[in-house]
Biopython code that builds the backbone (N, CA, C, O; Angstrom):
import numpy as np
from Bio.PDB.StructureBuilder import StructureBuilder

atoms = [
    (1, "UNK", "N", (0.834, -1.178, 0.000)),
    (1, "UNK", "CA", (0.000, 0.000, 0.000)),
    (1, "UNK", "C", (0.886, 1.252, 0.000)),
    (1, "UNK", "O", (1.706, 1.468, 0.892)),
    (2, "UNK", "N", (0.729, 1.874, -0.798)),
    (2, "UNK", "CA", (1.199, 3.459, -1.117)),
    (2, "UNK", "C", (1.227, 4.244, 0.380)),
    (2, "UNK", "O", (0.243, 4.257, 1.119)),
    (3, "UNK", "N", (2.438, 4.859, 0.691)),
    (3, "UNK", "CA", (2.222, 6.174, 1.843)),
    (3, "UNK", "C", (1.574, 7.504, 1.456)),
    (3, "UNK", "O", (1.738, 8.213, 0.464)),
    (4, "UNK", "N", (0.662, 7.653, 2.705)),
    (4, "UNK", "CA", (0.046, 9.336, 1.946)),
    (4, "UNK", "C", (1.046, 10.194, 2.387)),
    (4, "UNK", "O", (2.091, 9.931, 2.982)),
    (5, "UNK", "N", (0.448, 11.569, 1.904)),
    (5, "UNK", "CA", (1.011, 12.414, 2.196)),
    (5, "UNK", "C", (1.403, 12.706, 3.278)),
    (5, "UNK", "O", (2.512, 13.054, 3.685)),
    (6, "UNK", "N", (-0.005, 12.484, 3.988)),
    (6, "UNK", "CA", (0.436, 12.463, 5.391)),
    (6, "UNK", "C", (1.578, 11.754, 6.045)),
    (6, "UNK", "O", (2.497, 12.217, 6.719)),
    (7, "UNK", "N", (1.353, 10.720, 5.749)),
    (7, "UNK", "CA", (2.675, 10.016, 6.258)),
    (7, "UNK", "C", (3.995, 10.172, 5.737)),
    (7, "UNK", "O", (5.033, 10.064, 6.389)),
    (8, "UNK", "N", (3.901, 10.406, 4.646)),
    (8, "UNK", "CA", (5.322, 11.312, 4.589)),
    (8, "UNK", "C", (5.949, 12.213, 5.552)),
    (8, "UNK", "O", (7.031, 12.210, 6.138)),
    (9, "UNK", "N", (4.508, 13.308, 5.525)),
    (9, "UNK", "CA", (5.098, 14.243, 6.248)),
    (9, "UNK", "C", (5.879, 14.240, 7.723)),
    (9, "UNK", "O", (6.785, 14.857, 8.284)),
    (10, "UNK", "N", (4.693, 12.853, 8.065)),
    (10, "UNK", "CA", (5.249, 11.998, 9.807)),
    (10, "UNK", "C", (6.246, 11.567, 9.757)),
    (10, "UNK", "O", (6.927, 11.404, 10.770)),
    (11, "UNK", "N", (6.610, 11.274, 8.655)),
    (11, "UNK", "CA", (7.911, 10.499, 8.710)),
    (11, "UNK", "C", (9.262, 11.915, 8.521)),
    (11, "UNK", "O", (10.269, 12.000, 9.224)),
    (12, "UNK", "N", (9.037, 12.470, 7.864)),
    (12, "UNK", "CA", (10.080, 13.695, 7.538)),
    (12, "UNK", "C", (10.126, 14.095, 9.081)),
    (12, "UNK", "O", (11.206, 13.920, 9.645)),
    (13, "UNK", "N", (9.026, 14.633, 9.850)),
    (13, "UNK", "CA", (9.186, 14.971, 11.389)),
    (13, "UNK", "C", (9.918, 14.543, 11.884)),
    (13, "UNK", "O", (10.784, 15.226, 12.430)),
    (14, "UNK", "N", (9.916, 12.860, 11.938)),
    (14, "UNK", "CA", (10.678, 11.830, 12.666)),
    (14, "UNK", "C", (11.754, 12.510, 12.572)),
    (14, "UNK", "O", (12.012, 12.887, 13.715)),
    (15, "UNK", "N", (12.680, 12.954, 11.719)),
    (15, "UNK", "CA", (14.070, 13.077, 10.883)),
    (15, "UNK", "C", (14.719, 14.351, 11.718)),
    (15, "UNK", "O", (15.912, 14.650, 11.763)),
    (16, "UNK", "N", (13.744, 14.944, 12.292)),
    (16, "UNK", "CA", (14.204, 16.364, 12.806)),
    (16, "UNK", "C", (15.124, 15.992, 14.110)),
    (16, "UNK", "O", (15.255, 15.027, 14.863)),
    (17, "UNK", "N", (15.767, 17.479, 13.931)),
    (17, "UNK", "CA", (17.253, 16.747, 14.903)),
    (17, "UNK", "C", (16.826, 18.006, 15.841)),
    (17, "UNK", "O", (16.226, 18.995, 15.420)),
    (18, "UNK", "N", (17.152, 17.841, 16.902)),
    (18, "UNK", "CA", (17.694, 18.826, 17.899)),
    (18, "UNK", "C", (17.950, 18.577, 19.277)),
    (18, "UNK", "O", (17.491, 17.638, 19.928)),
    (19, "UNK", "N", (19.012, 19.833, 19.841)),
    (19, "UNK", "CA", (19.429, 19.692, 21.414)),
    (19, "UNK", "C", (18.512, 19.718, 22.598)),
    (19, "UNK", "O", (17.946, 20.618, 23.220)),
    (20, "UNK", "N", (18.577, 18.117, 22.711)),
    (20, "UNK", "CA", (17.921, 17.593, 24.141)),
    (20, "UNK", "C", (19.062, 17.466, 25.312)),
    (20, "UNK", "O", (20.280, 17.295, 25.284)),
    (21, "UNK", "N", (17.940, 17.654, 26.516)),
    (21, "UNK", "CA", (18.918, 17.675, 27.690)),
    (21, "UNK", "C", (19.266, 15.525, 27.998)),
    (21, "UNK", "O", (19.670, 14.839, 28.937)),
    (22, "UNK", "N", (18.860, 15.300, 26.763)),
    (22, "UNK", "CA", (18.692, 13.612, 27.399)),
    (22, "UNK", "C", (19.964, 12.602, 26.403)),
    (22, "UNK", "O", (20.187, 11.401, 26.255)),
    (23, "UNK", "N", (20.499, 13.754, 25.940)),
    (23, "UNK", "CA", (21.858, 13.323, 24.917)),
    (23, "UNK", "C", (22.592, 14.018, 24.514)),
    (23, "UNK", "O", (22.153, 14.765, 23.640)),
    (24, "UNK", "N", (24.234, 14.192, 24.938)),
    (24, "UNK", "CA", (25.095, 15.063, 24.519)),
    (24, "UNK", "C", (25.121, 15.669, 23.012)),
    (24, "UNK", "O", (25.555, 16.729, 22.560)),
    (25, "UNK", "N", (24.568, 14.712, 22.511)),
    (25, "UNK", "CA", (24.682, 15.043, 20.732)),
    (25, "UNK", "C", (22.897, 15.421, 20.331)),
    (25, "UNK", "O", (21.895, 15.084, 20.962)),
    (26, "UNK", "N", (22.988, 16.089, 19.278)),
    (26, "UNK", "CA", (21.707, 16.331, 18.720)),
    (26, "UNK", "C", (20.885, 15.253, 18.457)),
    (26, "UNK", "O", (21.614, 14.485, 17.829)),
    (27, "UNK", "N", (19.475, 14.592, 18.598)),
    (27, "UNK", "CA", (19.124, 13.668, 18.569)),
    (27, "UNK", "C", (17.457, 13.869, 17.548)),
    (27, "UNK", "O", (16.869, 14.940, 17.396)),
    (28, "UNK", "N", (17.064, 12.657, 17.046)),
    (28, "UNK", "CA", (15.766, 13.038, 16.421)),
    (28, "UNK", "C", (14.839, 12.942, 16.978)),
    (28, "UNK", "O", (14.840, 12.477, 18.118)),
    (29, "UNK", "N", (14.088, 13.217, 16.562)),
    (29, "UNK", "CA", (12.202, 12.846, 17.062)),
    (29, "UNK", "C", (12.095, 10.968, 17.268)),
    (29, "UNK", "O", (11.886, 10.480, 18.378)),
    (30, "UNK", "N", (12.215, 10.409, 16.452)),
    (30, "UNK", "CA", (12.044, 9.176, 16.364)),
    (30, "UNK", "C", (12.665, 8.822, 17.739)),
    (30, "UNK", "O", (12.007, 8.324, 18.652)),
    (31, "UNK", "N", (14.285, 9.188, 17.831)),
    (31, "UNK", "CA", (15.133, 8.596, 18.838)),
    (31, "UNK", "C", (14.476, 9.350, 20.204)),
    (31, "UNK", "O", (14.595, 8.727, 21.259)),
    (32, "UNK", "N", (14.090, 10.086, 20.221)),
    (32, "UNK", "CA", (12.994, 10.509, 21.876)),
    (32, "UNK", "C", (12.424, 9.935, 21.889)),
    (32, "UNK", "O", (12.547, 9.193, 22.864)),
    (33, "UNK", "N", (11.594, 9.696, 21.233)),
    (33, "UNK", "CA", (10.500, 8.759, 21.286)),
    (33, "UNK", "C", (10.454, 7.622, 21.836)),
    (33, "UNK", "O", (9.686, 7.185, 22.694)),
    (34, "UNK", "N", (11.499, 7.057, 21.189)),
    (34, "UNK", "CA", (12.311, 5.602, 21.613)),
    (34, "UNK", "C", (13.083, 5.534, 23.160)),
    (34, "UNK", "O", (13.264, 4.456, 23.726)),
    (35, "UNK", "N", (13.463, 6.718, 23.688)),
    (35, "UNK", "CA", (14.633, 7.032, 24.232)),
    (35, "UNK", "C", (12.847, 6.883, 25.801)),
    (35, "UNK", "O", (12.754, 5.975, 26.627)),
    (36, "UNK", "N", (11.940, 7.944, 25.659)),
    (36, "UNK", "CA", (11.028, 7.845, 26.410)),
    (36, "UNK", "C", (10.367, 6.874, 26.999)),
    (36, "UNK", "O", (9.977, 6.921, 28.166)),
    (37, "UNK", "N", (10.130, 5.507, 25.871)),
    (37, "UNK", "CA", (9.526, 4.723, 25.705)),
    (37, "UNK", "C", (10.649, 3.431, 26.562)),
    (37, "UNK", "O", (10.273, 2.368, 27.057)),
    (38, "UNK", "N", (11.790, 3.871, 26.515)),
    (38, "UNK", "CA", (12.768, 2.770, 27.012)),
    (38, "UNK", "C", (12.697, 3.255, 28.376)),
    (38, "UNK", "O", (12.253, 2.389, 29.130)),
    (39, "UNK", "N", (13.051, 4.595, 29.075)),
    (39, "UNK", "CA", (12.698, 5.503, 30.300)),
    (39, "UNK", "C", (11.333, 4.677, 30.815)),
    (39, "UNK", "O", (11.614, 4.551, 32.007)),
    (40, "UNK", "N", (10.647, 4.342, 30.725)),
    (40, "UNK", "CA", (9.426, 4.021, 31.199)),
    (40, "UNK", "C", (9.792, 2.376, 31.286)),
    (40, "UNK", "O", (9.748, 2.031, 32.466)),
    (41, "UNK", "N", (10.112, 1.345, 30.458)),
    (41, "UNK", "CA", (10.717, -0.012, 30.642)),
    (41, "UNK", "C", (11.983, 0.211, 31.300)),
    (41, "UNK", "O", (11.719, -0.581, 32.205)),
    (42, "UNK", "N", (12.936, 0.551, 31.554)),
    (42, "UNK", "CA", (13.268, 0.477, 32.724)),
    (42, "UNK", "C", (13.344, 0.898, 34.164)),
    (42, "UNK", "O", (14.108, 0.386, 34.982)),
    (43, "UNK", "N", (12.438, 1.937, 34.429)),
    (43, "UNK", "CA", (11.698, 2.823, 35.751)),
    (43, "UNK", "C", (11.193, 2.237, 35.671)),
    (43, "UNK", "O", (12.002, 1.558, 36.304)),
    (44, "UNK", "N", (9.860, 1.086, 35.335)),
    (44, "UNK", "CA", (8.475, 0.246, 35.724)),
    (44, "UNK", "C", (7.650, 1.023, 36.381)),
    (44, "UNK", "O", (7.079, 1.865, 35.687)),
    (45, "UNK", "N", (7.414, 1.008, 37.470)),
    (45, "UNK", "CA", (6.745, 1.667, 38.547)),
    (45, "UNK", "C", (7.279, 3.025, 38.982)),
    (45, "UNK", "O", (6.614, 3.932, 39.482)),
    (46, "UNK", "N", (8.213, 3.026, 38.792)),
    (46, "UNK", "CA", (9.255, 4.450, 39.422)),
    (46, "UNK", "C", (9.348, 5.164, 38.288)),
    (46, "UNK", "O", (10.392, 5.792, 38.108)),
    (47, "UNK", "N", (8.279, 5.224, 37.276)),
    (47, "UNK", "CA", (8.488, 6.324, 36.238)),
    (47, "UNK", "C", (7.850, 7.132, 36.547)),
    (47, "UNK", "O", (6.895, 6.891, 37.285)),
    (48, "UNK", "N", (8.216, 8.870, 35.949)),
    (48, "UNK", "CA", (8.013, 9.396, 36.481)),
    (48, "UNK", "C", (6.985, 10.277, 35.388)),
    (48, "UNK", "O", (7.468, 11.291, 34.885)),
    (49, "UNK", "N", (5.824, 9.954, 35.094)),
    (49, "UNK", "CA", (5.380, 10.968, 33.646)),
    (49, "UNK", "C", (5.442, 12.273, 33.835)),
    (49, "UNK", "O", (5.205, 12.959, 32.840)),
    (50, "UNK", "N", (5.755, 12.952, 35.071)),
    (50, "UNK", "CA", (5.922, 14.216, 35.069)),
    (50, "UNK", "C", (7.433, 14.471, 34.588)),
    (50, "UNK", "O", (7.819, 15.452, 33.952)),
    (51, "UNK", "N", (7.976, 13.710, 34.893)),
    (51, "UNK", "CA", (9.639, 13.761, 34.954)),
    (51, "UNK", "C", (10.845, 13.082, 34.470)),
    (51, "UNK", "O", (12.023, 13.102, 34.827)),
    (52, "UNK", "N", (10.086, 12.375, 33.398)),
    (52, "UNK", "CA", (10.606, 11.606, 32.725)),
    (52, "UNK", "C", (12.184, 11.159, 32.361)),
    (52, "UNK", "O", (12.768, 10.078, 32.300)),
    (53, "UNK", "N", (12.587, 12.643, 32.142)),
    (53, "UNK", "CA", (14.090, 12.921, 32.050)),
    (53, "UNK", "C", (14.765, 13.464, 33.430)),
    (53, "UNK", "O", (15.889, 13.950, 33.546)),
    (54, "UNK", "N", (14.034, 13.307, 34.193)),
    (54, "UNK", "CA", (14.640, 14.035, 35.209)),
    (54, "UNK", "C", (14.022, 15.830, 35.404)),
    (54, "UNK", "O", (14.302, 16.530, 36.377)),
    (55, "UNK", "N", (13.422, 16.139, 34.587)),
    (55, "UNK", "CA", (12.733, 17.621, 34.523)),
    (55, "UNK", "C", (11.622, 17.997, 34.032)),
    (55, "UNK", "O", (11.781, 17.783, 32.830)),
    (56, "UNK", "N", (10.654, 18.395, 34.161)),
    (56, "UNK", "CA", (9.234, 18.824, 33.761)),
    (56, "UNK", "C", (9.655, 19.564, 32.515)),
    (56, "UNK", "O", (10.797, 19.826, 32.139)),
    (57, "UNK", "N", (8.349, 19.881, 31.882)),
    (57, "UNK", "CA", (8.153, 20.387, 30.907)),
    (57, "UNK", "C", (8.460, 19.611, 29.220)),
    (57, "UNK", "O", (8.188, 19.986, 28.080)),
    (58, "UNK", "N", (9.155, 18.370, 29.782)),
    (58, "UNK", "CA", (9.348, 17.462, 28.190)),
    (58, "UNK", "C", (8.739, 17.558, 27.170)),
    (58, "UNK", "O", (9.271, 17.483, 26.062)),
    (59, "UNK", "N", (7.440, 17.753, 27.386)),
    (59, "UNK", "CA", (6.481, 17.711, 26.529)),
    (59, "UNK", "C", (6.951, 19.013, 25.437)),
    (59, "UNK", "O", (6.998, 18.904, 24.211)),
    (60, "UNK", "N", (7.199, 19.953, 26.042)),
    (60, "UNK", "CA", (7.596, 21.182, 25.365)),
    (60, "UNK", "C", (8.811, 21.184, 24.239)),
    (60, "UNK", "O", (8.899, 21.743, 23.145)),
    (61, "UNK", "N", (9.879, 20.159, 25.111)),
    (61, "UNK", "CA", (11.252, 20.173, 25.151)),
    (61, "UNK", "C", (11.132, 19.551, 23.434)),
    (61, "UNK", "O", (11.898, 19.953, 22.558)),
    (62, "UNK", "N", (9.715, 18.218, 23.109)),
    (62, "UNK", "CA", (9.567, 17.746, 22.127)),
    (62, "UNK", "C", (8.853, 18.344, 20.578)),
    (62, "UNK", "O", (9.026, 17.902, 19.442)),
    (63, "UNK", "N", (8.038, 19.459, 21.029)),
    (63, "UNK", "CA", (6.948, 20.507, 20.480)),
    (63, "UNK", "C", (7.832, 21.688, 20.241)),
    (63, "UNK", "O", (7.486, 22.652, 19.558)),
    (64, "UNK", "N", (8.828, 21.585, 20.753)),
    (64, "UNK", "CA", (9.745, 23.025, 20.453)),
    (64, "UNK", "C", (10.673, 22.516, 18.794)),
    (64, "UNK", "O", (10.576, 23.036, 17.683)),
    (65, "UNK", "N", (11.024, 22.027, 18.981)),
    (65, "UNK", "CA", (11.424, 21.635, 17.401)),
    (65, "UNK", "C", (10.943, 21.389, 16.091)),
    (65, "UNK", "O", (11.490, 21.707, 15.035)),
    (66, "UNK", "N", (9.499, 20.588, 16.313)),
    (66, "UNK", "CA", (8.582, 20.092, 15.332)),
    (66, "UNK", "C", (7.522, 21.917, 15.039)),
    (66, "UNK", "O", (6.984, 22.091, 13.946)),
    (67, "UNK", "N", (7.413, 22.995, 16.133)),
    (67, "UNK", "CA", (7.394, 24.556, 16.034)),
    (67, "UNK", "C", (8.292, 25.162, 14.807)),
    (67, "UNK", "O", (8.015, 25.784, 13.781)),
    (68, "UNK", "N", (9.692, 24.606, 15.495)),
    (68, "UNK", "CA", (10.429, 25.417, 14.417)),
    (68, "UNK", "C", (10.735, 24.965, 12.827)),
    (68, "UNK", "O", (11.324, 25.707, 12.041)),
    (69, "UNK", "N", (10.328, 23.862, 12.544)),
    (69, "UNK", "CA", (10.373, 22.789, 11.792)),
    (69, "UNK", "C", (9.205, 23.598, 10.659)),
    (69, "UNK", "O", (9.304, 24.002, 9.500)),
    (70, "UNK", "N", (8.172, 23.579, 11.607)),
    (70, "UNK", "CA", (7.045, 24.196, 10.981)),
    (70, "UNK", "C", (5.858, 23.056, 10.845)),
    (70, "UNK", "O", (4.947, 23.315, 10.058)),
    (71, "UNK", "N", (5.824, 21.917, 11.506)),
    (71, "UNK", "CA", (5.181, 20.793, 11.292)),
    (71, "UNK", "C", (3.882, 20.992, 12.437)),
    (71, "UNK", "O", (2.822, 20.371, 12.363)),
    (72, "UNK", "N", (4.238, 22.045, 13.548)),
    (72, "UNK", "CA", (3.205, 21.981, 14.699)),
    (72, "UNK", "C", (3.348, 23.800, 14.813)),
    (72, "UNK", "O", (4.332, 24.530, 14.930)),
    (73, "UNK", "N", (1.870, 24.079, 14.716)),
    (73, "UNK", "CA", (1.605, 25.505, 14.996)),
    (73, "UNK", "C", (1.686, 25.813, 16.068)),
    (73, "UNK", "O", (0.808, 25.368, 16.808)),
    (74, "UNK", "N", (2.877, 26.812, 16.751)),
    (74, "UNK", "CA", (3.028, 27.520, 17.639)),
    (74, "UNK", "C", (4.150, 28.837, 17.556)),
    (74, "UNK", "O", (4.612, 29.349, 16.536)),
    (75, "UNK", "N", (4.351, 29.105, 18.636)),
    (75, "UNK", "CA", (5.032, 30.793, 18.986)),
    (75, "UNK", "C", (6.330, 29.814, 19.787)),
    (75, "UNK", "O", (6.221, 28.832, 20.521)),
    (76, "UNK", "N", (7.732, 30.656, 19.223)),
    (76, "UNK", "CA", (8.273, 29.934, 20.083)),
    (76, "UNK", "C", (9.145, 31.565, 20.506)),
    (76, "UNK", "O", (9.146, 32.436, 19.636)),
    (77, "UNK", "N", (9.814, 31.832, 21.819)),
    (77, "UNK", "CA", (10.387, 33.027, 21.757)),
    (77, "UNK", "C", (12.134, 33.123, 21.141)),
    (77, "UNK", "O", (12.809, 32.442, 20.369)),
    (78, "UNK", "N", (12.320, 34.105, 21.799)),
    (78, "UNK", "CA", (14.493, 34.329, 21.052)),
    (78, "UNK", "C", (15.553, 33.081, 21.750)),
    (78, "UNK", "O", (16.766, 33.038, 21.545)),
    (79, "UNK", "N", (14.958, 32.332, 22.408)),
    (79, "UNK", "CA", (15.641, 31.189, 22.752)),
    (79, "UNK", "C", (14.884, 30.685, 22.610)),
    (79, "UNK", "O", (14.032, 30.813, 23.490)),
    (80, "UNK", "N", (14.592, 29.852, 21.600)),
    (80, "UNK", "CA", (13.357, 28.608, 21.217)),
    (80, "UNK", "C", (12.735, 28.161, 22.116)),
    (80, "UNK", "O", (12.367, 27.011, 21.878)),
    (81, "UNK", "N", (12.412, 28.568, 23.140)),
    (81, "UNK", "CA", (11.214, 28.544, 24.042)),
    (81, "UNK", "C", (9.900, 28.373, 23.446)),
    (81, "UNK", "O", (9.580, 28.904, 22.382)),
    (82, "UNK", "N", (8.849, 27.340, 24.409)),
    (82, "UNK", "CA", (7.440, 27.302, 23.122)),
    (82, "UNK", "C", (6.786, 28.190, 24.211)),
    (82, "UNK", "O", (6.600, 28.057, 25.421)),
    (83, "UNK", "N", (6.520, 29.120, 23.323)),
    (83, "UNK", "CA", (5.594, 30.819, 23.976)),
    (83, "UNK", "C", (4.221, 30.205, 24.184)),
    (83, "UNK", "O", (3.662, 30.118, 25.277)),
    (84, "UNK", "N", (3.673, 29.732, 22.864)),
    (84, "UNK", "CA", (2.133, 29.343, 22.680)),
    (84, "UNK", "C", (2.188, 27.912, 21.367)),
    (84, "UNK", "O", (2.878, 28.048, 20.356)),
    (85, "UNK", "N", (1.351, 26.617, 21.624)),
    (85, "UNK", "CA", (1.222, 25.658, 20.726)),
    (85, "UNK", "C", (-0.350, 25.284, 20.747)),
    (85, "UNK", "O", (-1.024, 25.165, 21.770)),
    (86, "UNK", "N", (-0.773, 25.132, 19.504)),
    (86, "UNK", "CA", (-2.321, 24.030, 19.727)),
    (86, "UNK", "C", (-2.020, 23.166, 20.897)),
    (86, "UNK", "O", (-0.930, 23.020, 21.452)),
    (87, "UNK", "N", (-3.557, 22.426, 21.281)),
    (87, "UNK", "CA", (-3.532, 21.848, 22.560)),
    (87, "UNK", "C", (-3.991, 20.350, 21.322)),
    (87, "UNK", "O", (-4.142, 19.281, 21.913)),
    (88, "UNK", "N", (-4.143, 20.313, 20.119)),
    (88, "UNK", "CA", (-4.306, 19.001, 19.414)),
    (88, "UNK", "C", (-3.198, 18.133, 19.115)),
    (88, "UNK", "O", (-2.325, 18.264, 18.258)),
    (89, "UNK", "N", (-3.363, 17.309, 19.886)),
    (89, "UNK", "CA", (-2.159, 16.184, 19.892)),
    (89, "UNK", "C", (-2.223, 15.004, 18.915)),
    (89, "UNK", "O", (-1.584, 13.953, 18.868)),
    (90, "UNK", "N", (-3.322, 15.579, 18.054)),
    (90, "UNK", "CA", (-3.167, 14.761, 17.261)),
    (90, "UNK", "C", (-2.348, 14.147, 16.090)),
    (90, "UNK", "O", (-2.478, 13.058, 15.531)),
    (91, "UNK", "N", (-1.330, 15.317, 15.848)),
    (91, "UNK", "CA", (0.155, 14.901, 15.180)),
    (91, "UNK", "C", (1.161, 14.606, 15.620)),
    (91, "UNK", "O", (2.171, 14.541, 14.920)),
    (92, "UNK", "N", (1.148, 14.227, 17.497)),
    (92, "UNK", "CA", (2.315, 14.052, 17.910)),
    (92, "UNK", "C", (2.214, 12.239, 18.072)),
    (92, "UNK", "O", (3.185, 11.496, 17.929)),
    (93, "UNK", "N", (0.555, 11.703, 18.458)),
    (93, "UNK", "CA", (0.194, 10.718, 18.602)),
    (93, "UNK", "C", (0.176, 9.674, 16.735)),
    (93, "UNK", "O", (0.193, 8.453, 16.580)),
    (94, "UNK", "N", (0.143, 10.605, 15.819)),
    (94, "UNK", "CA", (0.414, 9.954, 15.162)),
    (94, "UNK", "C", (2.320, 9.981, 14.384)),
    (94, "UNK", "O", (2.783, 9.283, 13.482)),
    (95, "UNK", "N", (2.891, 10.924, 15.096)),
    (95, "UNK", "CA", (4.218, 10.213, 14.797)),
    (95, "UNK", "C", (4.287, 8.854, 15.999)),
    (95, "UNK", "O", (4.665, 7.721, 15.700)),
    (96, "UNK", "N", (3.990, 9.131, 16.904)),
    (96, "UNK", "CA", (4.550, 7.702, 18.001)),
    (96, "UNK", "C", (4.062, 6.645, 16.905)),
    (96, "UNK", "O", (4.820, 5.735, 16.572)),
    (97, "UNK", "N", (2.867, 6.767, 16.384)),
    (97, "UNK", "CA", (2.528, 4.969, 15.862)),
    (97, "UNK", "C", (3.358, 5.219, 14.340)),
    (97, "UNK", "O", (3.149, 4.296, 13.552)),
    (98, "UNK", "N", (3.933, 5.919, 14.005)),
    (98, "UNK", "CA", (4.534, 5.439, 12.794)),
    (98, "UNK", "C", (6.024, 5.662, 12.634)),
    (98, "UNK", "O", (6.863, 5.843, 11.751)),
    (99, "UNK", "N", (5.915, 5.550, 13.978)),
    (99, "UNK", "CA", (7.593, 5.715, 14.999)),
    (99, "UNK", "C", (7.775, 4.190, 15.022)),
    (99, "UNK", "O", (8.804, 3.540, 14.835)),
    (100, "UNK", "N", (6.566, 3.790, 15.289)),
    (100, "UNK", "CA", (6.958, 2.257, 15.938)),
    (100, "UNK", "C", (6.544, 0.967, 14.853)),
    (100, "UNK", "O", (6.986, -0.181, 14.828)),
    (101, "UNK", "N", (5.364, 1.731, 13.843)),
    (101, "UNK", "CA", (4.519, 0.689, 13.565)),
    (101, "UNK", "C", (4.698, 0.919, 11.973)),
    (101, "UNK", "O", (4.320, -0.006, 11.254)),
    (102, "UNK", "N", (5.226, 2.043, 11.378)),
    (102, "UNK", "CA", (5.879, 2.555, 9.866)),
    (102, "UNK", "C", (4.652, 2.808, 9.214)),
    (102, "UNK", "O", (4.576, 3.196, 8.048)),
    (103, "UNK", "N", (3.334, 2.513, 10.234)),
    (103, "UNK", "CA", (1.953, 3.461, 9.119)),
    (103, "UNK", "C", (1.278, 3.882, 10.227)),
    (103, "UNK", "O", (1.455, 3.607, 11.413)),
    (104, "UNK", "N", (0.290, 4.755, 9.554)),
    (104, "UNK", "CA", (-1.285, 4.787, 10.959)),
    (104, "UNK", "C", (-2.156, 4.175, 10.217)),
    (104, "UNK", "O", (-2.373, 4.187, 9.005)),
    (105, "UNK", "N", (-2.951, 3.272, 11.700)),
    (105, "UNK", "CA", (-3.921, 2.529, 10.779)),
    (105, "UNK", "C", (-5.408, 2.739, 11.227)),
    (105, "UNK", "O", (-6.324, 2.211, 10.597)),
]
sb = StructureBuilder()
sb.init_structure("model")
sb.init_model(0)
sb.init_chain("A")
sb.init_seg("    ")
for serial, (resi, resn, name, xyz) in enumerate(atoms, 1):
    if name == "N":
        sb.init_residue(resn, " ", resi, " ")
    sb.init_atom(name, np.array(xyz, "f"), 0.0, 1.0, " ", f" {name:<3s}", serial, name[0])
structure = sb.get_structure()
């Protein structure tokens, strides 16, 4: 079966690189993803969804790039700070499944 557009575009997201506090080197979308998802299998019970990395606000830390990217509508300020983003998560939930699963179904 053919990829849509859409999924292209999920997939190009994946590709985006930038400085996380959770890896000395620049890292992608895909690899957070992965990197989160492993954070939680090995914490079990002692994970922390507020704190995943050790610091609040992750959620941002992930929405601040895919902002500047231009893939997620928001305000970010003079240090890529996210000022203002939609509250629809519906493009972040469909990179996770085609993070993991290579379509949405």
């Amino acid at each position: 079966m053919a990829q849509t557009e859409y999924e292209k575009k999920l997939k190009k997201a994946l590709k985006v690189k930038f400085k996380s506090d959770v890896s000395e080197d620049e890292i992608t979308i895909k690899q957070y993803l992965h990197l989160l998802l492993e954070t939680l299998w090995i914490e079990g019970e002692g994970f922390s969804s507020k704190r995943p990395f050790g610091n609040s606000g992750w959620e941002l830390e992930l929405i601040a790039p895919l902002i500047k990217a231009g893939f997620v509508e928001g305000t970010l300020d003079d240090e890529g700070c996210v000022l203002r983003f939609g509250t629809d998560y519906g493009f972040v939930i469909d990179l996770i499944y085609i993070s993991f699963f290579g379509k949405i179904d």
